[in-house]
DSSP file (Angstrom, degrees, kcal/mol; ACC not computed):
  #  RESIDUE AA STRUCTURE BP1 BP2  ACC     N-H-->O    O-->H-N    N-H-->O    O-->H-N    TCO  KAPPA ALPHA  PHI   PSI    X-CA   Y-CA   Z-CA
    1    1 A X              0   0    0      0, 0.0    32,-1.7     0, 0.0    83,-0.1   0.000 360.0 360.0 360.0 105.5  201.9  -55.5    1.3
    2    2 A X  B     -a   33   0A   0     81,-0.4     2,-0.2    30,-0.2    32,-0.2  -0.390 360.0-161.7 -39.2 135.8  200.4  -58.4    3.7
    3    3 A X        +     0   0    0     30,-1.5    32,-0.4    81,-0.0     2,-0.3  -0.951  22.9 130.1-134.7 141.7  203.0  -60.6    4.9
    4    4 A X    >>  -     0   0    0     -2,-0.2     4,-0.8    30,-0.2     3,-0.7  -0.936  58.3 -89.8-130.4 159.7  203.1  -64.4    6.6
    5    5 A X  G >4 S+     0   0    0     -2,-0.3     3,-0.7     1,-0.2     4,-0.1   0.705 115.9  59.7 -24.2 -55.4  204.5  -67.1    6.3
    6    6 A X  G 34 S+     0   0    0      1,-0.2     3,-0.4     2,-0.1     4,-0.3   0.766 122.0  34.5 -78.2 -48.6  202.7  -69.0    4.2
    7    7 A X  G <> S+     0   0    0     -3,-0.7     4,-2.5     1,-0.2    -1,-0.2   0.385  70.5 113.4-107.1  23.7  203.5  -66.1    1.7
    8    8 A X  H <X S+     0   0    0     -4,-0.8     4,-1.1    -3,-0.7    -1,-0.2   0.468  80.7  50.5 -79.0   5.9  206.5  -64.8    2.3
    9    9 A X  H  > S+     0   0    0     -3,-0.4     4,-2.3     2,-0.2    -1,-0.2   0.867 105.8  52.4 -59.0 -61.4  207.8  -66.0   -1.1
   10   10 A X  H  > S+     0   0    0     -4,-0.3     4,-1.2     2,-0.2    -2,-0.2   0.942 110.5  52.2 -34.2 -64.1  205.3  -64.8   -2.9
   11   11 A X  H  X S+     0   0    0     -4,-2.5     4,-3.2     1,-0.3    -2,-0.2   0.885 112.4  43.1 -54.0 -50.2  206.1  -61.3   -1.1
   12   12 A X  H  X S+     0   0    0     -4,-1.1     4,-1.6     1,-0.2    -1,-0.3   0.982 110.5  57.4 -66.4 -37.5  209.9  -61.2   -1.9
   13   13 A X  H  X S+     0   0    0     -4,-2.3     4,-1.5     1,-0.3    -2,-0.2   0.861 110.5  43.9 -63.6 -34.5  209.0  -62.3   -5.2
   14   14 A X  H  X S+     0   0    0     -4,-1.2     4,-0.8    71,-0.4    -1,-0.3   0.876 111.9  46.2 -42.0 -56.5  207.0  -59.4   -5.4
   15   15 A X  H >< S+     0   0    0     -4,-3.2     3,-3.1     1,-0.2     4,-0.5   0.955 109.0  63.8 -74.7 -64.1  209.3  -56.4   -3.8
   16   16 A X  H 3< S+     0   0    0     -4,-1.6    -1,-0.2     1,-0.3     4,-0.2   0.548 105.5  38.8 -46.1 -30.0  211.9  -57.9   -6.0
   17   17 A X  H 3< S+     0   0    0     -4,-1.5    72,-0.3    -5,-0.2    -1,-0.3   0.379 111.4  58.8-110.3  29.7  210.1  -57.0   -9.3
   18   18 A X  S X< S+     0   0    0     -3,-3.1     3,-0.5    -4,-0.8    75,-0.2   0.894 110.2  42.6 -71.9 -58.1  209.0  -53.8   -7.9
   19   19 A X  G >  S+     0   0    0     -4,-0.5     3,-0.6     1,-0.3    -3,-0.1   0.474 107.4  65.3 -84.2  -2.4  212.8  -52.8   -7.4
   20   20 A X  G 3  S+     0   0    0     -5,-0.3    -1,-0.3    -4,-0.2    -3,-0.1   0.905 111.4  32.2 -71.3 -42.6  213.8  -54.3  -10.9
   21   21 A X  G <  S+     0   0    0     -3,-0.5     2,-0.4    -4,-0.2    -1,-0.2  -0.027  93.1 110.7-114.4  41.2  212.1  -52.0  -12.7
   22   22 A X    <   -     0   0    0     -3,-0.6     3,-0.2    70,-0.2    70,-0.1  -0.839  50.9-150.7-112.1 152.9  212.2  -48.7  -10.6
   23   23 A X  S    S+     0   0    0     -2,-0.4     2,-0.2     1,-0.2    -1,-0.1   0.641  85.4  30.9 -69.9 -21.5  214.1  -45.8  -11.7
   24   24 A X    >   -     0   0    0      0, 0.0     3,-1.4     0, 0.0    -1,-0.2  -0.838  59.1-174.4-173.3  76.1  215.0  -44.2   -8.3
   25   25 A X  G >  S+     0   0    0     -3,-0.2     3,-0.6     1,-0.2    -6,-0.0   0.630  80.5  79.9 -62.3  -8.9  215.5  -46.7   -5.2
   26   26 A X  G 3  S+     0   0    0      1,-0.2    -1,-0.2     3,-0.0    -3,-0.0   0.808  94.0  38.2 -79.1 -24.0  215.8  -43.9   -3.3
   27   27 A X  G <  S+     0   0    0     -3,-1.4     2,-0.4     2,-0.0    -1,-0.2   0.262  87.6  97.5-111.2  33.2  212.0  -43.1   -3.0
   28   28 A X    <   +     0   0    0     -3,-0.6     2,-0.3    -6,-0.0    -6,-0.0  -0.908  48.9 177.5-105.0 144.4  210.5  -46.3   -2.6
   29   29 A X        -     0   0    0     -2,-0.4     2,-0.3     2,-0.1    21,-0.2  -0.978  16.5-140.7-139.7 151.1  209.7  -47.3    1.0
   30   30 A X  E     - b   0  50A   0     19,-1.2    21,-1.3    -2,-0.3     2,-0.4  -0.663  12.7-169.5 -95.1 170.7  208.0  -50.4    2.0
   31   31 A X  E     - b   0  51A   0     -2,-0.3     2,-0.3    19,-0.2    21,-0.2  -0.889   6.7-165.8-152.1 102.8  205.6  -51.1    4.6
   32   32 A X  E     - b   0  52A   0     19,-1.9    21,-1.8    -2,-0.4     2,-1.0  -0.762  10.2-155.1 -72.7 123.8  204.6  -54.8    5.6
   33   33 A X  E     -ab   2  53A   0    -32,-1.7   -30,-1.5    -2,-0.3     2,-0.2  -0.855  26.5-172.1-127.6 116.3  201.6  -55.3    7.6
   34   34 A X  E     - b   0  54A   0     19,-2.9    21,-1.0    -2,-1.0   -30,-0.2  -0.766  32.7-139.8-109.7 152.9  202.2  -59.2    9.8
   35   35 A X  S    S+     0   0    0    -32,-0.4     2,-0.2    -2,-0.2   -31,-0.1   0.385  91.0  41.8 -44.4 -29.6  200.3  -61.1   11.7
   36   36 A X  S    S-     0   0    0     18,-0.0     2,-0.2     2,-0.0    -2,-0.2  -0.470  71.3-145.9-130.3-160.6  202.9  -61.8   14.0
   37   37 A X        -     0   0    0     -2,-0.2     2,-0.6    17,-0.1    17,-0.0  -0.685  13.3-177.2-179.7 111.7  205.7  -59.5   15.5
   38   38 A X        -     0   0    0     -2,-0.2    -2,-0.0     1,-0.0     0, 0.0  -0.893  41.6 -89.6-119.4 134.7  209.4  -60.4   16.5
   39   39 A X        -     0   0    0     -2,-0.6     2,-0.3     1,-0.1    -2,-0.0  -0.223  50.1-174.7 -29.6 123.6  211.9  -58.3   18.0
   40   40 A X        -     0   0    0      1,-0.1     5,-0.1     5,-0.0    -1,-0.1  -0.948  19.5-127.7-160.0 108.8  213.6  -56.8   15.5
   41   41 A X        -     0   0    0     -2,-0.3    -1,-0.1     1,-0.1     0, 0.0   0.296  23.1-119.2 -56.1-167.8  216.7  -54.5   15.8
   42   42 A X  S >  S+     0   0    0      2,-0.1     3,-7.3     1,-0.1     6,-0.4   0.788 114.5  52.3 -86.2 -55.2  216.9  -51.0   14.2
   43   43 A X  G >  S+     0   0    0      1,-0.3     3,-0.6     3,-0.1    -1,-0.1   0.628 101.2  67.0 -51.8  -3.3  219.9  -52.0   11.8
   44   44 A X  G 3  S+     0   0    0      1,-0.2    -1,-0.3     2,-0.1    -2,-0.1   0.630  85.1  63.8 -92.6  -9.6  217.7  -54.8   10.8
   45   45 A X  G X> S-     0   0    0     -3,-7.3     3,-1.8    -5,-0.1     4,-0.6  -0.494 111.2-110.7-117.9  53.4  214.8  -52.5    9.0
   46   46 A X  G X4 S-     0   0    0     -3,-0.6     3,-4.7     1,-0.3    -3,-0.1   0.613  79.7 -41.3  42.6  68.5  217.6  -51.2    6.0
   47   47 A X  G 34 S-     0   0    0      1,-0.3    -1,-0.3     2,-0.1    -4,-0.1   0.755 113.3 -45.1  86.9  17.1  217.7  -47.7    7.2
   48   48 A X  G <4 S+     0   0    0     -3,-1.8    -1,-0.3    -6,-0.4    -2,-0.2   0.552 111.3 111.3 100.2 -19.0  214.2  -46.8    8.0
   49   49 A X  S << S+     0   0    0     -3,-4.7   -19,-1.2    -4,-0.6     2,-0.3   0.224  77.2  53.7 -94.7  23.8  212.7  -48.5    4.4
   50   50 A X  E     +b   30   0A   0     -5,-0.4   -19,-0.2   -21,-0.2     2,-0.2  -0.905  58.3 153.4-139.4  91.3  211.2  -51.0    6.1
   51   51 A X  E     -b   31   0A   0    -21,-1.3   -19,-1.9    -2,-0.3     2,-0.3  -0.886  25.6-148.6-133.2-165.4  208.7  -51.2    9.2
   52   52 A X  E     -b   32   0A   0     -2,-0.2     2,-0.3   -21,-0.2   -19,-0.2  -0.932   9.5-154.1-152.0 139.1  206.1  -54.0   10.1
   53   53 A X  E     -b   33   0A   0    -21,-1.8   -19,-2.9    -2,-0.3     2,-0.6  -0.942  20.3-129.9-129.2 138.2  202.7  -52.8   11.9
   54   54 A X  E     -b   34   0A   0     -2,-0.3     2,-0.6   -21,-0.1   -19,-0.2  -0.848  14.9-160.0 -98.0 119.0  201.1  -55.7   14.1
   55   55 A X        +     0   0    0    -21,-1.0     6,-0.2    -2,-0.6     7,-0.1  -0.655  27.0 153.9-120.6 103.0  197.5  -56.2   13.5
   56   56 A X        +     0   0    0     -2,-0.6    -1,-0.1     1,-0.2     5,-0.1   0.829  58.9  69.3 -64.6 -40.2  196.0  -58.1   16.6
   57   57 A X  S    S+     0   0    0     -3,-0.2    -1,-0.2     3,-0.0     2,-0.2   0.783  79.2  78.0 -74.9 -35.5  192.6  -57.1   16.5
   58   58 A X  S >  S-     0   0    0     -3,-0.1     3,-1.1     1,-0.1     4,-0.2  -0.535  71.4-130.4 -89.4 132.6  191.0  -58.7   13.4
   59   59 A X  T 3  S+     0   0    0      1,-0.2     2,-0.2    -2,-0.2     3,-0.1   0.916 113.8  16.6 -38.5 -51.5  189.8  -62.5   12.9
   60   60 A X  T 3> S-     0   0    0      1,-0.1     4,-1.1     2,-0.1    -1,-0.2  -0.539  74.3-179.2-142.0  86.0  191.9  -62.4    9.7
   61   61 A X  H X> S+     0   0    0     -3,-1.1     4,-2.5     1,-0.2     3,-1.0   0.905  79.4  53.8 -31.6 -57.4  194.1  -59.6   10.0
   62   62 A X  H >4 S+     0   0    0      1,-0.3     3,-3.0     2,-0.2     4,-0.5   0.899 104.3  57.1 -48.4 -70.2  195.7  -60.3    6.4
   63   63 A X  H 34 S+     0   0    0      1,-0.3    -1,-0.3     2,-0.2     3,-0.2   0.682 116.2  27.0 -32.2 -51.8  192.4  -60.3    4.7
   64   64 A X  H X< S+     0   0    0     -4,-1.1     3,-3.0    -3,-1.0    -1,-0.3   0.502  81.5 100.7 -92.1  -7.6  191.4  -57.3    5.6
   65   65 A X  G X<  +     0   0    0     -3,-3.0     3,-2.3    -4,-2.5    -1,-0.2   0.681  64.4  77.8 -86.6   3.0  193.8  -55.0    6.3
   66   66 A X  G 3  S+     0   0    0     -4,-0.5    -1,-0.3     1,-0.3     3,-0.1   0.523  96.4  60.6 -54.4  -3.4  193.9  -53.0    3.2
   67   67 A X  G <  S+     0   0    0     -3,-3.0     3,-0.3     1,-0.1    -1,-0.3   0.587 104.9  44.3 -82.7 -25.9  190.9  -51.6    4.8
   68   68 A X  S <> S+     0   0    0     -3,-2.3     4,-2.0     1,-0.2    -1,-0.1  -0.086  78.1 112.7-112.8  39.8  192.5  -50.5    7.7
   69   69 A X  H  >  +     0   0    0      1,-0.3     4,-1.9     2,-0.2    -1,-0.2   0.884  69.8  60.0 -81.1 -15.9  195.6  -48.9    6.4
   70   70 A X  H  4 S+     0   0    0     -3,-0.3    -1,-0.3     1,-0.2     7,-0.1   0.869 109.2  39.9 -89.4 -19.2  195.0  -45.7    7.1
   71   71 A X  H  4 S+     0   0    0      1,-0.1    -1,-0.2    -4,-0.1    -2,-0.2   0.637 120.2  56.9 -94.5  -4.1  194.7  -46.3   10.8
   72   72 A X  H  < S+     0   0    0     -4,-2.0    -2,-0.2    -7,-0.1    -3,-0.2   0.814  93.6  63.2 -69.0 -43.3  198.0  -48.9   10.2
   73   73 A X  S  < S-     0   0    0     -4,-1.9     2,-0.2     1,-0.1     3,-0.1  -0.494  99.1 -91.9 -95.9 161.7  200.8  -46.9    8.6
   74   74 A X    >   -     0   0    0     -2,-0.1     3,-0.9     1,-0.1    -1,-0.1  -0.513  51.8 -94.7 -83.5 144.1  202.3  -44.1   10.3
   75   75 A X  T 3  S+     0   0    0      1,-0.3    -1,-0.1    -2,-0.2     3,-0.1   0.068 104.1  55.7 -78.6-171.0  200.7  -40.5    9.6
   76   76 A X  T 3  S+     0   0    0      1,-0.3     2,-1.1    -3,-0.1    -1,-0.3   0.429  74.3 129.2  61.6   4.0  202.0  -38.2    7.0
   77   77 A X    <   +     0   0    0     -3,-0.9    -1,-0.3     1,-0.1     3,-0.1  -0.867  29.7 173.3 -77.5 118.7  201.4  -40.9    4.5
   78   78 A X        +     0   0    0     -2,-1.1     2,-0.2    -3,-0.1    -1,-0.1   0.381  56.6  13.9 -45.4 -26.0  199.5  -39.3    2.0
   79   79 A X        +     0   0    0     -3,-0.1     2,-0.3     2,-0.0    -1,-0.1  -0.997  57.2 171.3-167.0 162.5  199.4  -42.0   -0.5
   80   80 A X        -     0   0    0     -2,-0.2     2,-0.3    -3,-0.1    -3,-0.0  -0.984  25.1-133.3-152.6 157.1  200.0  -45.4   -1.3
   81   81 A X        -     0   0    0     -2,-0.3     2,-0.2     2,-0.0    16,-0.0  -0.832  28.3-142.2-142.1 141.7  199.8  -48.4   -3.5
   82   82 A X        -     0   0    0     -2,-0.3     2,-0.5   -16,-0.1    -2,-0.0  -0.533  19.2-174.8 -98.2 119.4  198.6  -51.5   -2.2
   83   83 A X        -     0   0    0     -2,-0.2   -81,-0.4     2,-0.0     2,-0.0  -0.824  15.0-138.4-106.8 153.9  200.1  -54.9   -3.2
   84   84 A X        -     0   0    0     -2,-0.5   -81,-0.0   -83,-0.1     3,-0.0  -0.438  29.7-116.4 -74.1-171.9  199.3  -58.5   -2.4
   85   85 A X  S    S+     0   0    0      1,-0.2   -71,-0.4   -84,-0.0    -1,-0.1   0.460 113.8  58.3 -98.6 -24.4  201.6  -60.7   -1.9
   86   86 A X  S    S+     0   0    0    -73,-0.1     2,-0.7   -72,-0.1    -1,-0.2   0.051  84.4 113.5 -99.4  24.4  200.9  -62.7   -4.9
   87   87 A X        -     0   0    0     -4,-0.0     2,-0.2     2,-0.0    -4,-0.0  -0.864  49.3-160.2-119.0 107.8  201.5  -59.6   -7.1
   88   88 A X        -     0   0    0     -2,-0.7     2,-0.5   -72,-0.1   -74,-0.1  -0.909  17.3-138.4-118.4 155.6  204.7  -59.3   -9.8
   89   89 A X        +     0   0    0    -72,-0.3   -68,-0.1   -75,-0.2   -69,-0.1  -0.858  24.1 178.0-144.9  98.3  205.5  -56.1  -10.8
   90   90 A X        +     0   0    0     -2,-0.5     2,-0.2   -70,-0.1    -1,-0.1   0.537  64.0  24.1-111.6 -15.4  206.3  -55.9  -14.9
   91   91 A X  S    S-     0   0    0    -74,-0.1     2,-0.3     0, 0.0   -70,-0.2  -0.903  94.7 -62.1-131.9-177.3  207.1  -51.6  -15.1
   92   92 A X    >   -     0   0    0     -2,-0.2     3,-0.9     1,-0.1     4,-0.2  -0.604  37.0-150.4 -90.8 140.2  208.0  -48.9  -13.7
   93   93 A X  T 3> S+     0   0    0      1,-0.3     4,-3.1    -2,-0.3    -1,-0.1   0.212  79.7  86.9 -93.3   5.1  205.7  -47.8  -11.0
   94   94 A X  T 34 S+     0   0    0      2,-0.2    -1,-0.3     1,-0.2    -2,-0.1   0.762  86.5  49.8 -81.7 -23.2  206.2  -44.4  -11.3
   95   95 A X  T X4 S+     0   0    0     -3,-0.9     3,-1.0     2,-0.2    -2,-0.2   0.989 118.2  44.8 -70.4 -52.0  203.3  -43.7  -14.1
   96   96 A X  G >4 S+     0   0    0      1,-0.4     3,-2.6    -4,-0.2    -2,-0.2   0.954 110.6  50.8 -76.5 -52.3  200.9  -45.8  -11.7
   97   97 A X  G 3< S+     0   0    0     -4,-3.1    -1,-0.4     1,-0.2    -2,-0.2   0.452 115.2  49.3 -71.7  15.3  202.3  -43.7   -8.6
   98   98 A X  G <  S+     0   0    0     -3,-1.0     2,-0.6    -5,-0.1    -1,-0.2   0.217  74.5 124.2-124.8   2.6  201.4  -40.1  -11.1
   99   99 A X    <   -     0   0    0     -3,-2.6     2,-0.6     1,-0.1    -3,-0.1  -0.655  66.5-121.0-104.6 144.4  198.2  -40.7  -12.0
  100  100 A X        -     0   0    0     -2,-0.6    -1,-0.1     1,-0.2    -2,-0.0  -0.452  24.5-177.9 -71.5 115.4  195.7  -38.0  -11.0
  101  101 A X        -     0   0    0     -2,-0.6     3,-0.3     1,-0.4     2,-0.2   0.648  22.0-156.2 -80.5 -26.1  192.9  -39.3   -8.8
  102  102 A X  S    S-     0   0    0      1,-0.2    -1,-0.4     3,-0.1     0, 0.0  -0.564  70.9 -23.8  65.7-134.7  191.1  -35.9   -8.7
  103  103 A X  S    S+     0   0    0     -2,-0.2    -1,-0.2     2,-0.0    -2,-0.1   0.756 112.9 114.6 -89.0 -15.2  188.9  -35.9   -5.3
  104  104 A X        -     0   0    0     -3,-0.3    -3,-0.1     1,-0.2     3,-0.1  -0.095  54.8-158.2 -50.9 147.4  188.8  -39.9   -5.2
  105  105 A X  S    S+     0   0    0      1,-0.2     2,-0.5    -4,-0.0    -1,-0.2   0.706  71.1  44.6 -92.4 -24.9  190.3  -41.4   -2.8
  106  106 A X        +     0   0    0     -5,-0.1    -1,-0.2     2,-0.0     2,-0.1  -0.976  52.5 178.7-139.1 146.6  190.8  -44.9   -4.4
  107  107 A X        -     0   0    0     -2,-0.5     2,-0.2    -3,-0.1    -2,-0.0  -0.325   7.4-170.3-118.7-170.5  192.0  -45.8   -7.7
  108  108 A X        -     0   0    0     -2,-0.1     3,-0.1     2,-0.0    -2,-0.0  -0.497  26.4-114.0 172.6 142.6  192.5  -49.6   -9.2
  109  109 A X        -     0   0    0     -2,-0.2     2,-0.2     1,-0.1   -13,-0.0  -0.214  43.6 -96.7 -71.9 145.6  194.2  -51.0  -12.4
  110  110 A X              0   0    0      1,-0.2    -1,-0.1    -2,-0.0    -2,-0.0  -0.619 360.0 360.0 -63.9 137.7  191.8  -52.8  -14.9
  111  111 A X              0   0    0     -2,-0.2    -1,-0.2    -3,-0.1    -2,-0.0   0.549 360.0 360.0 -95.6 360.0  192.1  -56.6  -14.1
């Protein structure tokens, strides 16, 4: 999920109806990808379920970086699904997160 300022409402409002309707809080982890980057203790990122990747290089980081994710998240990720910020969350994500892609690499919900 992009995060800033400007949307960081949006964004909680989001992880909050991810985690309403998950089965099993123990395997969701999030990943925030900011514009900006503050010092930020360990105890402050819940355990690990949290990190924030700084993206410097791009005119408009936010915009784009679902493009870049793969060189953004830490390796061993295998898989992912990508939210905006502006994005609420109405079931449980576990059907979405089980469906077989075959050799594709990228999936997307019918709008």
């Amino acid at each position: 999920m992009t995060l800033d300022t400007t949307y960081l409402r949006g964004s909680v409002v989001g992880v909050f109806s991810i985690l309403c309707h998950a089965t099993c809080l123990e395997s969701i982890v999030f990943h925030f990808i900011a514009t900006s980057h503050r010092s930020r203790r360990s105890s402050d990122l819940h355990h690990d379920k949290i990190s924030y990747f700084v993206c410097h290089a791009l005119d408009q980081p936010l915009n784009y970086a679902c493009i870049y994710l793969g060189d953004l998240l830490p390796l061993g990720i295998c898989r992912i699904i990508y939210f905006d910020s502006d994005l609420i969350v109405g079931d449980n994500m576990a059907r979405l997160w089980r469906i077989d892609l075959g050799r594709r690499v990228l999936g997307a919900l019918e709008y």
